[in-house]
C-alpha positions, 0 to 999 in steps of 0.5 A, spaced: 712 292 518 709 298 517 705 301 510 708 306 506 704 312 504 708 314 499 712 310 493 717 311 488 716 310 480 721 304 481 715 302 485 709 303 483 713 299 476 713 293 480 706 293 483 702 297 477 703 290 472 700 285 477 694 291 478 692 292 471 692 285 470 686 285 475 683 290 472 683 287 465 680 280 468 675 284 470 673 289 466 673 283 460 668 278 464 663 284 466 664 286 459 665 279 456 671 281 452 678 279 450 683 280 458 689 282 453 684 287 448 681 290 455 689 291 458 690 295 451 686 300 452 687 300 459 693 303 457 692 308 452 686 311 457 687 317 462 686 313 468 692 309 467 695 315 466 694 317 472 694 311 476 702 311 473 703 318 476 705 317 484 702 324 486 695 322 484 695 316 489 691 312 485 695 306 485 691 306 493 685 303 489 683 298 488 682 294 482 675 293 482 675 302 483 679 303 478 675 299 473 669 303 476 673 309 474 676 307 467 668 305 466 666 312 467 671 315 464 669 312 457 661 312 459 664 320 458 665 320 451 673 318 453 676 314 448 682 310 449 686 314 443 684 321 447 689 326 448 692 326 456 
């Protein structure tokens, strides 16, 4: 079995749930929060958008990296409710 570089959208729908639901998890017990308040803002950030873009390849991080990166998207003065 070989790894693909490359996914399709319809793939990455099948592996971003799974993925954003660890970087929930963790982003919650680093900041002792609700898992599913974090997974909402999550999705309302500017690292979601581009982990849900194919061509950014951010769904090759790993959740530990992309909550570092949501994390430092916020410490500058990013907020979930932000335009992209």
């Amino acid at each position: 079995m070989t790894l693909k570089e490359t996914f399709s959208q319809e793939d990455l729908g099948k592996i971003l749930p799974s993925k954003i639901a660890l970087i929930a998890d963790l982003l919650a017990k680093r900041h002792g929060k609700d898992p599913v308040t974090v997974m909402m803002d999550f999705y309302r950030s500017k690292t979601y958008a581009l982990l849900q873009n194919e061509s950014t390849k951010y769904w090759w991080f790993s959740p530990a990296e992309l909550s570092d990166l949501y994390e430092r998207e916020l410490s500058r003065g990013g907020h979930v409710d932000d335009n992209l």
